[in-house]
C-alpha positions as CSV (number, residue, x, y, z in Angstrom):
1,X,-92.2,-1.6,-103.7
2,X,-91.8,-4.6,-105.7
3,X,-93.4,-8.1,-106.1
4,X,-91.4,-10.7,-105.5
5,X,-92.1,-14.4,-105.5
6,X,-90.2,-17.1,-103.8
7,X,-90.0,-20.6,-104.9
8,X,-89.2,-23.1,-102.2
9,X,-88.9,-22.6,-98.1
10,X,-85.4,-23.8,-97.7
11,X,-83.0,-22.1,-95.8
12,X,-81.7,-19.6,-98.5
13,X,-84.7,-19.1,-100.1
14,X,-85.9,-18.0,-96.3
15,X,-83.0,-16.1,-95.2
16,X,-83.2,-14.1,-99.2
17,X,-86.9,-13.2,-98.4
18,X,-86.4,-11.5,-94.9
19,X,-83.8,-9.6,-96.3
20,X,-86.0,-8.4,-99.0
21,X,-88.6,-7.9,-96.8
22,X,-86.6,-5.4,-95.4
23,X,-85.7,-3.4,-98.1
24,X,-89.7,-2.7,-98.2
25,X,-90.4,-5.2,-100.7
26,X,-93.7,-7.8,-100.7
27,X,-92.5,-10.9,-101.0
28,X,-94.8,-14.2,-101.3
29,X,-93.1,-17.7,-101.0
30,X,-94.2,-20.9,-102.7
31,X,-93.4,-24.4,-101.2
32,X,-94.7,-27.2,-102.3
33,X,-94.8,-28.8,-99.4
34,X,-96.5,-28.7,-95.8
35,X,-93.4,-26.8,-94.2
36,X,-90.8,-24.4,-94.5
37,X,-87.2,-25.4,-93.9
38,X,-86.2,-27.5,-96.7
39,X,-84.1,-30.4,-95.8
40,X,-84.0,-28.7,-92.0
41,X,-86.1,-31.3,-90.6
42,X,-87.6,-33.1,-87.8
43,X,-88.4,-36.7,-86.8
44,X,-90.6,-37.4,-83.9
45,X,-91.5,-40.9,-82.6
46,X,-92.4,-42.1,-78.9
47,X,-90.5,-39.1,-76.9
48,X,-87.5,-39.2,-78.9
49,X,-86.3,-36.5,-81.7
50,X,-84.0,-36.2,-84.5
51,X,-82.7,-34.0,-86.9
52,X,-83.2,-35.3,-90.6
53,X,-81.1,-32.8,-92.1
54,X,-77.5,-30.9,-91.3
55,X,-77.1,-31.2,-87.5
56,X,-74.3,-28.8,-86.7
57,X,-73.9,-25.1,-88.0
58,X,-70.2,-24.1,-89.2
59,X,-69.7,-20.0,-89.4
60,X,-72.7,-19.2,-86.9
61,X,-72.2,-15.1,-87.9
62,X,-73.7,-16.1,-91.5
63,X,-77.4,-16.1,-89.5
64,X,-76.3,-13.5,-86.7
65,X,-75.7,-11.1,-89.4
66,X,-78.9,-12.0,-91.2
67,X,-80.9,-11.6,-87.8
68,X,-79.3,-8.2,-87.0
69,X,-80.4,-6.6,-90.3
70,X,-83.8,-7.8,-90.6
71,X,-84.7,-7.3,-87.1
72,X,-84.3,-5.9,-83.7
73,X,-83.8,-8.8,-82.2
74,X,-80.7,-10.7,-82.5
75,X,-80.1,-14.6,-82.9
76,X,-79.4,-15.5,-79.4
77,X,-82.3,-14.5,-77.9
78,X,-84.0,-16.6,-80.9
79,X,-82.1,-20.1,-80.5
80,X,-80.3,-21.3,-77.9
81,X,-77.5,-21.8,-79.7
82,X,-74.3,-23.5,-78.1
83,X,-70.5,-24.1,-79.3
84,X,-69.7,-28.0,-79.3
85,X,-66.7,-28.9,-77.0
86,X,-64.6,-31.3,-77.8
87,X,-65.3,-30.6,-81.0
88,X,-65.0,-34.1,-82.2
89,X,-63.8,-37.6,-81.5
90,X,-61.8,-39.3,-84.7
91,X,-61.8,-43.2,-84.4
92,X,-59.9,-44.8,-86.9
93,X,-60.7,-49.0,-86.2
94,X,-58.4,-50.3,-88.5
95,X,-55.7,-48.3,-86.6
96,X,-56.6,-48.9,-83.4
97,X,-56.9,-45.0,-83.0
98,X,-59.4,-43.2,-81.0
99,X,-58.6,-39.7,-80.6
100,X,-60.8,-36.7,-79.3
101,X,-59.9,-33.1,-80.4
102,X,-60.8,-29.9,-78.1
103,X,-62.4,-27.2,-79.7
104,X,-60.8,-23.2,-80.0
105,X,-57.8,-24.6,-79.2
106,X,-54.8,-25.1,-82.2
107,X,-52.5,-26.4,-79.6
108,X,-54.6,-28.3,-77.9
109,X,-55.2,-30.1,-80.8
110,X,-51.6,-30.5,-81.5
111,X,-50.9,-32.2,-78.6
112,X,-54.2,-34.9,-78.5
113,X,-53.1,-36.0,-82.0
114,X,-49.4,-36.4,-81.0
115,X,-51.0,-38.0,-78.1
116,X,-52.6,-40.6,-81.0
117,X,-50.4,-40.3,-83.9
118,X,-47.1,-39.9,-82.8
119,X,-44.3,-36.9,-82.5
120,X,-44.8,-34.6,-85.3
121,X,-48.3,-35.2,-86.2
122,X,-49.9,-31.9,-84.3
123,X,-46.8,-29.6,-86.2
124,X,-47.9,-31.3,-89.2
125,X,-51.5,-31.0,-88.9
126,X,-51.5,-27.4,-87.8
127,X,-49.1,-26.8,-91.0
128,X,-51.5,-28.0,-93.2
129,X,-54.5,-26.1,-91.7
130,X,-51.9,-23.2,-92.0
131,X,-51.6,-23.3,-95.8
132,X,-55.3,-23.8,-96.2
133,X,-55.7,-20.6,-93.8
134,X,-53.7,-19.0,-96.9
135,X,-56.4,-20.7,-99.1
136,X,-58.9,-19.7,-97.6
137,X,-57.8,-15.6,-97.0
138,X,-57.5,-15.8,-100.9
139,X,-60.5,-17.3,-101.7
140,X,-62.9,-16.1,-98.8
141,X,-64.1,-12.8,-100.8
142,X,-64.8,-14.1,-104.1
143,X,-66.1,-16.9,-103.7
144,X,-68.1,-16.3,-100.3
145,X,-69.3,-13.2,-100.1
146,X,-69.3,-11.5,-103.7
147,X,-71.6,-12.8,-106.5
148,X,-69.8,-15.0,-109.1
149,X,-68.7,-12.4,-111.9
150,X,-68.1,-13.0,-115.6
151,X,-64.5,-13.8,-115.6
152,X,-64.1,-15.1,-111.8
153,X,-64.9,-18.6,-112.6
154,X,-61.9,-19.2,-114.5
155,X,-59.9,-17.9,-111.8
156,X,-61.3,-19.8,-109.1
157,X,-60.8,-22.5,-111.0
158,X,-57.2,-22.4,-109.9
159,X,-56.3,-24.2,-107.0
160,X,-55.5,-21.3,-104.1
161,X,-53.7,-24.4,-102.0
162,X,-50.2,-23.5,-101.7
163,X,-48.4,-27.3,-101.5
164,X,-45.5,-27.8,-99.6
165,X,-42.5,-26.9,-101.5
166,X,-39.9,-29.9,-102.5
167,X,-43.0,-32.4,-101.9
168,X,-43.1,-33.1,-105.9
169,X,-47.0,-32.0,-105.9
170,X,-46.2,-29.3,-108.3
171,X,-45.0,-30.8,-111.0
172,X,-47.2,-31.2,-113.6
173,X,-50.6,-29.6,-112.2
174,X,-52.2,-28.8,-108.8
175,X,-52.5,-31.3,-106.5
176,X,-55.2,-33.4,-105.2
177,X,-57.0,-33.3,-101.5
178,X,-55.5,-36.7,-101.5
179,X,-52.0,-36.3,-102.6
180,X,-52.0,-33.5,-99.9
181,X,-52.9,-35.6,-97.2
182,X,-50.6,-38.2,-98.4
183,X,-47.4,-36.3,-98.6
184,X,-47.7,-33.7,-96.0
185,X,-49.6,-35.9,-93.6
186,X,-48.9,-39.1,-94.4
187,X,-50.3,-42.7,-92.6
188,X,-53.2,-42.6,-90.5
189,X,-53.4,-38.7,-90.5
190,X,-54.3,-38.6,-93.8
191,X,-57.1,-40.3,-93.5
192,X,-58.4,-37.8,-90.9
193,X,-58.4,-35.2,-93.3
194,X,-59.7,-36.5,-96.2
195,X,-62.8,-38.0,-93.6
196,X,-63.4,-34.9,-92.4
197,X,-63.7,-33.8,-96.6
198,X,-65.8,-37.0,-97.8
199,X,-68.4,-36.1,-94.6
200,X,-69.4,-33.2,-96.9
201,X,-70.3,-35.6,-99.8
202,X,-67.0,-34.8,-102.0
203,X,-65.5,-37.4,-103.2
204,X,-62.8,-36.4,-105.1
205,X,-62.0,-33.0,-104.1
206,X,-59.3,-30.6,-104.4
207,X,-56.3,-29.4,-102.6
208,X,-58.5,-26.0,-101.9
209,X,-61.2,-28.3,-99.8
210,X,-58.4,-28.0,-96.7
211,X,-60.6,-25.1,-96.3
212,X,-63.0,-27.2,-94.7
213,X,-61.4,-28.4,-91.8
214,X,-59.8,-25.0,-91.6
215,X,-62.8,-23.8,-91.1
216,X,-64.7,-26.2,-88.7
217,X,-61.1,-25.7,-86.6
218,X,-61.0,-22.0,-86.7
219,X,-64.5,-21.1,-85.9
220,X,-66.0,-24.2,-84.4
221,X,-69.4,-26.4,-84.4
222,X,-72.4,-24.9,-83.3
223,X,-75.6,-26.8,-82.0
224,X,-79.0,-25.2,-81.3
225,X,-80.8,-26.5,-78.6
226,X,-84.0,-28.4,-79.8
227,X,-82.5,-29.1,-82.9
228,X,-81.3,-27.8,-86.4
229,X,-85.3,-27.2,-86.9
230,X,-85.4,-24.3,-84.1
231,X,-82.7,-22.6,-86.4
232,X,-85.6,-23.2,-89.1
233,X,-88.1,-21.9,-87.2
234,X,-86.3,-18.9,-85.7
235,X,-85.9,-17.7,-89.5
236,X,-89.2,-18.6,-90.5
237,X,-91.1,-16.4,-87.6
238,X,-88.8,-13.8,-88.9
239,X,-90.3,-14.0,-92.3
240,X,-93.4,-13.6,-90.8
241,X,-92.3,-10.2,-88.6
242,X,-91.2,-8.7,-92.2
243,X,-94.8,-9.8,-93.8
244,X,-93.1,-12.3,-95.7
245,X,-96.3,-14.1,-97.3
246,X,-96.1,-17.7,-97.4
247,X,-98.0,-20.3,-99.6
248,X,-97.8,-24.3,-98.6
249,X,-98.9,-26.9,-101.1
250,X,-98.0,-24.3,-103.8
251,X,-95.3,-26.4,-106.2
252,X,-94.4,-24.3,-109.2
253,X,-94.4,-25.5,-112.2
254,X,-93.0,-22.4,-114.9
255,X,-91.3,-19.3,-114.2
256,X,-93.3,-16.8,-117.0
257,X,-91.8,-14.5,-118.9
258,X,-93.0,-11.1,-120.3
259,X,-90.9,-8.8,-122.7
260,X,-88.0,-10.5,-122.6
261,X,-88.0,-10.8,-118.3
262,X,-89.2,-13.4,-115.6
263,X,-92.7,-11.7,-115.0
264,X,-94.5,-14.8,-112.0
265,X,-94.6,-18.2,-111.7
266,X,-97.3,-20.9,-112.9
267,X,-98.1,-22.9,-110.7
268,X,-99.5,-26.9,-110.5
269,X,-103.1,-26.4,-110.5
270,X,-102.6,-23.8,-113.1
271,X,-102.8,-20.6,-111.1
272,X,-100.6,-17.7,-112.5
273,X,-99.2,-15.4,-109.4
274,X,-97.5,-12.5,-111.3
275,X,-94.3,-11.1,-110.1
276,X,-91.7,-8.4,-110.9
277,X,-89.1,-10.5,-109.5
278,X,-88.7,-14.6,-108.9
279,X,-86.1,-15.8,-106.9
280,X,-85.3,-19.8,-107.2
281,X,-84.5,-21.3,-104.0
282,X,-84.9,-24.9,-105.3
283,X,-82.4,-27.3,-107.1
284,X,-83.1,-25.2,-110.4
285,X,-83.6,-28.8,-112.3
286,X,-87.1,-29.1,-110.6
287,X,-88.7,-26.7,-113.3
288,X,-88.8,-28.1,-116.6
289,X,-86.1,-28.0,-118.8
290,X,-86.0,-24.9,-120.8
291,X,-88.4,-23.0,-118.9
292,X,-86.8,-20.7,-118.3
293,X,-84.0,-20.3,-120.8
294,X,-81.0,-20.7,-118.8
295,X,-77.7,-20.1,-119.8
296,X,-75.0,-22.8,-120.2
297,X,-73.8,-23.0,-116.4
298,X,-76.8,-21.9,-114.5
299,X,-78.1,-25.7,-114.2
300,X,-75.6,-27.3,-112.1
301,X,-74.1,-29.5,-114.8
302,X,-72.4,-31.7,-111.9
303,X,-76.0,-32.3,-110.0
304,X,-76.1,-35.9,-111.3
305,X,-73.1,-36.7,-109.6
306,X,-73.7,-35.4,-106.5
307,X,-74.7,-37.7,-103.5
308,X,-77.7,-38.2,-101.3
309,X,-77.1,-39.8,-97.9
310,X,-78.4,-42.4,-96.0
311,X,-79.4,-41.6,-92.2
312,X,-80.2,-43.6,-89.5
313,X,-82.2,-42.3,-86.7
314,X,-81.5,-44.7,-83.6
315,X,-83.7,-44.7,-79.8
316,X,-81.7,-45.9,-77.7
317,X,-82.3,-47.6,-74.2
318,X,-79.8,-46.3,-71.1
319,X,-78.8,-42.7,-70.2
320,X,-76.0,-41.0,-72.6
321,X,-72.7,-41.0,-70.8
322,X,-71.3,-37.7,-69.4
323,X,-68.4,-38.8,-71.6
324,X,-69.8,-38.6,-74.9
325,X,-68.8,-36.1,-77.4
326,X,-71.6,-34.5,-79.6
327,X,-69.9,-35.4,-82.6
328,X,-68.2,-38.5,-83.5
329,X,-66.3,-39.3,-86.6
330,X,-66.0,-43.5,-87.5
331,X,-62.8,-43.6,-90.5
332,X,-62.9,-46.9,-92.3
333,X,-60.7,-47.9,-95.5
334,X,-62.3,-45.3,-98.2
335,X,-65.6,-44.1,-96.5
336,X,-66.7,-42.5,-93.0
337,X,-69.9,-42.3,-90.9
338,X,-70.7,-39.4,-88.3
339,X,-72.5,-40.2,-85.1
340,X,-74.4,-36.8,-83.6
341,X,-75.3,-37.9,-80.1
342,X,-76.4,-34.4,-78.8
343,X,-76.7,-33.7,-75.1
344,X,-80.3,-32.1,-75.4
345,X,-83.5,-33.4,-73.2
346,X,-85.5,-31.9,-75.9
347,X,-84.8,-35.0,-78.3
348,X,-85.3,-37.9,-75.4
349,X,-88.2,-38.8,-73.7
350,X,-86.1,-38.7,-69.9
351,X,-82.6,-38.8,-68.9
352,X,-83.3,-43.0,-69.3
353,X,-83.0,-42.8,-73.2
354,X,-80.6,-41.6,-75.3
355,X,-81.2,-40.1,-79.6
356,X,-78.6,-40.9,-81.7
357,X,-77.9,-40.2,-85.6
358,X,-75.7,-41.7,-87.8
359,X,-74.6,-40.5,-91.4
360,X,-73.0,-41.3,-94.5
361,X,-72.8,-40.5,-98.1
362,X,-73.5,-44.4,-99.7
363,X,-70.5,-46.5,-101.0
364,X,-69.0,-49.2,-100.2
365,X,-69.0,-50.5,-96.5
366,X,-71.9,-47.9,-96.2
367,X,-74.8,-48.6,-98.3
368,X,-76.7,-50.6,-95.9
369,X,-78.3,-50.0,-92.2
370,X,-76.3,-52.9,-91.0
371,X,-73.1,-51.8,-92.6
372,X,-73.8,-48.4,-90.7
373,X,-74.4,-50.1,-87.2
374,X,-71.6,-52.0,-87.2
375,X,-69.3,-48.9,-87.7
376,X,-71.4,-46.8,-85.4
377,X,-70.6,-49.5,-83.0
378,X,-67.1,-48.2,-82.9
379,X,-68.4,-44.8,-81.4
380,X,-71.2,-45.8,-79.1
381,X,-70.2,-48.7,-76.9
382,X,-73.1,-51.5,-76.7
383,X,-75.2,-49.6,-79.4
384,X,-77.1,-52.9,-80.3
385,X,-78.0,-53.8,-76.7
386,X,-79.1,-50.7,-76.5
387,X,-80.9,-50.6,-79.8
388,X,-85.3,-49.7,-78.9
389,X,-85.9,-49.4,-82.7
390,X,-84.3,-47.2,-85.9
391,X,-86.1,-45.8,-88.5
392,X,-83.7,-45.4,-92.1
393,X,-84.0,-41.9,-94.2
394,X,-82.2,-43.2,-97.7
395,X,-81.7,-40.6,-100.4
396,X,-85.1,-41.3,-102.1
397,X,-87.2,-40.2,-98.8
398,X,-85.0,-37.0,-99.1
399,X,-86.0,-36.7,-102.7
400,X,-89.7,-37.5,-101.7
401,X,-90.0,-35.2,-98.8
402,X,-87.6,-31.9,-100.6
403,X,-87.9,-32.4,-104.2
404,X,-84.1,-32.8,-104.9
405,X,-83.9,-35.2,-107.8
406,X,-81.9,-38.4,-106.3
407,X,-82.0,-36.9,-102.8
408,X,-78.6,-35.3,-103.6
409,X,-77.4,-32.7,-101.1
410,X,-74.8,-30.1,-102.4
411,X,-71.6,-29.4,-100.5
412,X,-70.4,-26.2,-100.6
413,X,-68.6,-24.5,-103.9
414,X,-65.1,-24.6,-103.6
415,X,-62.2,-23.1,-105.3
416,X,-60.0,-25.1,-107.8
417,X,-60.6,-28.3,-110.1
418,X,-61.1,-25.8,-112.7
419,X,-64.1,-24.6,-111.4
420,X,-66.2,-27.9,-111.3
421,X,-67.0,-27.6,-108.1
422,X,-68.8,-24.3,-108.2
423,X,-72.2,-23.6,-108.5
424,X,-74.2,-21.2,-110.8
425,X,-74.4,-17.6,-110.4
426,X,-77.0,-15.9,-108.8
427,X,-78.0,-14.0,-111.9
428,X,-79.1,-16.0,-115.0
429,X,-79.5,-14.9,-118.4
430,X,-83.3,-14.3,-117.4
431,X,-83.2,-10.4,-116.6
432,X,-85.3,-10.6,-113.0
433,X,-84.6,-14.2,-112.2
434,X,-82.1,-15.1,-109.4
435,X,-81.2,-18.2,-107.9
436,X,-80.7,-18.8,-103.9
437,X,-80.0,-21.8,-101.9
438,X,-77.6,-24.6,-102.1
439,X,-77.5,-25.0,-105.6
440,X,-76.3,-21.7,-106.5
441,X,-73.1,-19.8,-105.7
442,X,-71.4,-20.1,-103.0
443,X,-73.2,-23.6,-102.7
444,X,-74.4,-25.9,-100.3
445,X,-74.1,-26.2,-96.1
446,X,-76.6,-24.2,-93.8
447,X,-74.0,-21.2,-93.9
448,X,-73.4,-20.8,-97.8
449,X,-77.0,-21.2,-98.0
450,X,-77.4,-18.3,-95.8
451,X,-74.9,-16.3,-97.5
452,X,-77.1,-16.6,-100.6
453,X,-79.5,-14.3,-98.5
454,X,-77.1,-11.6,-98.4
455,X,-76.1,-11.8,-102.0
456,X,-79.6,-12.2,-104.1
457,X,-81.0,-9.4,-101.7
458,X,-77.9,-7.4,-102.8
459,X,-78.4,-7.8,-106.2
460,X,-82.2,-7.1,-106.4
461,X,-81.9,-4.2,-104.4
462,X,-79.2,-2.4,-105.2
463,X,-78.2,-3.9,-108.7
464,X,-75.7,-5.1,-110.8
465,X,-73.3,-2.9,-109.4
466,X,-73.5,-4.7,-105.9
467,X,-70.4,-6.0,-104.7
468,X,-71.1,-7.6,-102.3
469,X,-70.2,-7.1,-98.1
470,X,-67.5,-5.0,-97.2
């Protein structure tokens, strides 16, 4: 049985300990601050509730799989976890579009956005979504559910999106999300899938990132009942059925090495915990720089660049309407906001008031609350009349209350752009250091944080040689 310390609560670092838990290891985690969850919070004011971090789940079997092999239990009798249907309304002002897609259904959606765009707009859409399926089948091992190998960056550095033939996109190198969009979408419908992309903070993304809306399509939006933090907590208690040990107001300071291998953590009031294993579930640019010696891509060398968001958390006055959709996409000329308006009692004080939360990555049209409200306007009718009070999360109240240097949030690794938009390995050149949690491989997104669970556990238990699931 080995020692193994934690650093950081966070999803992945969570789901990583209960896994090694399991393999009969004692595992202690240290978070430096008051909770466990990492940017999985809550916000409570007056009766209403609201999630401050991701409020829908893509790829719910990431955490089914985790609960079935570190318990007896499985997830559903944990969470009461439900598919969202429709699965999301698109308005597109500018256009005077407002269109509201089913969920499970490929045809269905077909025919709502020839309903909205016009004849041909479904067969095109689904033909997209078809090519990134091929994307996504080549790409889904290696860059999901494998650890990153010496040698596989380079090939997923290549774009895996095969673009339509005779559409001039091959010419001279792979082509762009937005060239995509633009030639085998083309109008309006473009801007629906390159929205659907910038809501997951890349900005200028690859043909490969078709995988995302691929995937929300194929295997839906989940919402847990009480909230993203009952997901949190559901994972947490698990922890504590394995005897995962956990330490609150604990911030680490160094990883310490010992013949040539991580060997504990120091941490701010000077304690030493000693360790045979550390796993680093935080943005690895919290610990000082070269402590410990990492190699050339294990700090994520695009974390600078990568966005925070700015949230607004809205009480509203009057009952939600039986016609509101859970998830609400606003499209204006180069940005988008998301309006979550879930049909739960748990985050309203009576069936009289209505929570409401509205998201974007900052540019332009979106940097301020008021620039916000007027676009969430366009997805909640009377939203100002309504209006009880807001309160305003910006990027540097994420950094404050997660540690994430410029509140950034990393969107999951993706195939392509020569590999800039993959994260670093799990392994580092420290022998017994491993990183988990959105900024490592396969990257950010409750589901690839999970997935570093399954991966770090793999390696630490069974080795090098691990190759991840079958």
């Amino acid at each position: 049985m080995a020692r193994i310390a934690v650093i950081g609560a966070g999803m992945g670092a969570m789901a990583t300990a209960a896994r090694l838990a399991v393999a009969g290891h004692r595992v202690t985690v240290y978070e430096r601050g008051t909770t466990y969850g990492g940017a999985v919070g809550r916000y409570e004011r007056e009766g209403f509730a609201f999630d401050t971090g991701p409020g829908l789940l893509h790829l719910p079997a990431v955490y089914r799989d985790l609960f079935v092999k570190t318990g007896k239990r499985p997830l559903e009798t944990c969470v009461d976890m439900v598919q969202v249907n429709p699965a999301v309304r698109h308005v597109l002002p500018h256009h005077d579009i407002d269109v509201t897609l089913p969920g499970a259904s490929h045809g269905g959606v077909a025919t709502a956005l020839e309903s909205a765009f016009g004849p041909g707009a479904g067969e095109r859409w689904n033909a997209v979504l078809g090519r990134a399926r091929d994307a996504w089948d080549a790409t889904r091992r290696p860059l999901l559910e494998e650890p990153l190998r010496p040698g596989a960056r380079r090939s997923l550095g290549e774009d895996p999106y095969p673009a339509l033939r005779r559409s001039g996109l091959l010419r001279r190198r792979p082509p762009t999300l937005a060239e995509v969009a633009d030639r085998e979408l083309g109008g309006a419908l473009a801007e629906l899938l390159t929205g659907v992309v910038r809501g997951y903070g890349i900005a200028t993304a690859p043909a490969s990132a078709t995988v995302l809306p691929y995937m929300e399509q194929t295997f839906g939006s989940w919402y847990v009942r009480g909230g993203m933090r009952a997901l949190a907590t559901a994972v947490y208690e698990r922890c504590l059925e394995r005897k995962v040990a956990f330490v609150f107001g604990a911030e680490v300071r160094e990883v310490l090495v010992a013949d040539g291998r991580a060997a504990g953590v120091r941490l701010a009031d000077g304690r030493e915990e000693a360790a045979d294993t550390v796993v680093c579930g935080i943005d690895p640019r919290q610990l000082p720089a070269g402590t410990p010696p990492w190699p050339s891509d294990a700090v994520p060398a695009r974390g600078d660049g990568v966005p925070g968001r700015i949230t607004l958390l809205l009480a509203l006055r009057g009952a939600r309407p039986a016609t509101a959709v859970h998830r609400t996409i606003v499209h204006a000329p180069g940005t988008q906001v998301t309006v979550l308006r879930p049909d739960d009692p748990s985050t309203r004080p009576d069936e009289e008031h209505e929570a409401v939360t509205v998201s974007a990555v900052p540019g332009p049209g979106t940097s301020e609350p008021t620039e916000l409200l007027n676009l969430a306007e366009k997805a909640v009718q009377g939203l100002r009349e309504r209006l009880l009070w807001h309160e305003v999360r910006t990027p540097a109240d994420i950094e404050a209350a997660t540690g994430a240097p410029g509140g950034a949030v990393p969107p999951p690794a993706l195939a392509g752009a020569g590999g800039r938009l993959l994260q670093p390995a799990n392994t580092t050149a420290l022998p017994g250091l491993y990183l988990a949690g959105g900024w490592a491989h396969p990257g950010g997104g409750l589901a690839h944080a999970g997935m570093t669970g399954a991966l770090v556990a793999g390696l630490i238990v069974e080795g090098a040689e691990f190759r991840g699931s079958q």
